[in-house]
C-alpha positions, 0 to 999 in steps of 0.5 A, a space after each residue: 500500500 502506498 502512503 501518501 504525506 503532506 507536513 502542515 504547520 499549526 499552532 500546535 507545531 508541525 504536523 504530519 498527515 498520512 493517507 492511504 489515498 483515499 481516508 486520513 491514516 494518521 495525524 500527529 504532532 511532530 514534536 509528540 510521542 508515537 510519531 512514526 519515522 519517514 520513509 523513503 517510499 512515502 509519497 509527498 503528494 496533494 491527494 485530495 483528503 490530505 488538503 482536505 484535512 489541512 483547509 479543516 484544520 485551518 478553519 479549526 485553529 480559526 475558531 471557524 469549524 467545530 466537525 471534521 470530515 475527513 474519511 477516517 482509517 486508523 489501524 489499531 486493535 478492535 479495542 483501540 478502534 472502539 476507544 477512538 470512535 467513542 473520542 469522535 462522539 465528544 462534541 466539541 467544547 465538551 470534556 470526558 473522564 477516561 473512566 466514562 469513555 471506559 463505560 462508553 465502550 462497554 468496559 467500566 474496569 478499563 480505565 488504563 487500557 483506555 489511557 493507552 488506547 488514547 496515547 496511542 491515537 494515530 489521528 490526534 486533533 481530529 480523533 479529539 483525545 485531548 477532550 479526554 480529563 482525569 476524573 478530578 479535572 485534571 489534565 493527564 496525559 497527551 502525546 503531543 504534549 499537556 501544553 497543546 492538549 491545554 491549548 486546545 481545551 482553551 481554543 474550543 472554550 473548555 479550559 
């Protein structure tokens, strides 16, 4: 399978948009955990979902756009999968505990395999992890960091 990359700048830092070139693979913050390494097969190119998905990130970061809708293929475990598409049910501007999303899911024990499951988010941003808070309020956890999950609380309004 080819994998298409675009590199985007944003107020979070620079991002790395993966496609398998039809559906958004993977967006992650540089700077962050989890990123993979570059490869000298990728394919530097404008598909179609990758400047759909920057032109909606923009408009983001602008306060002008509350709902992405870029097709979606994250790879992950069936466990994993369920943990991100609970995430994409988190309306914007709204917050939930890992504990809920734990009980969203089906599983109320598995708050930690849920904190892993969202480290391991291959879509940040967009699959919005960072609306995911300790159960006090607090904010716990981010792999592109407490200082961007912060920031992008406050842009939706929330912190």
């Amino acid at each position: 399978m080819t994998i298409y990359y675009q590199l985007h700048d944003s107020p979070t830092g620079e991002l790395l948009l993966l496609s398998n070139g039809d559906a958004l693979t993977a967006l992650h913050m540089i700077a962050g955990k989890y990123v993979p390494a570059m490869h000298d097969d990728w394919v530097h190119d404008e598909r179609p979902v990758l400047t759909q998905t920057k032109r909606e990130l923009d408009a983001y970061f602008l306060g002008k756009l509350r709902a992405f809708t870029p097709p979606l293929a994250p790879q992950g475990t069936d466990f994993q999968k369920r943990a991100w598409i609970a995430l994409t049910r988190i309306p914007y501007g709204e917050t939930r505990s890992y504990g809920q999303q734990a009980q969203i899911v089906g599983q109320p024990s598995a708050v930690r395999a849920i904190g892993a499951a969202n480290g391991k988010n291959p879509i940040g941003i967009i699959v919005p992890c960072h609306r995911v808070i300790g159960a006090n309020g607090s904010l716990t956890g981010y792999a592109g960091g407490l200082h961007n999950k912060a920031f992008l609380l406050k842009l939706e309004g929330i912190v």
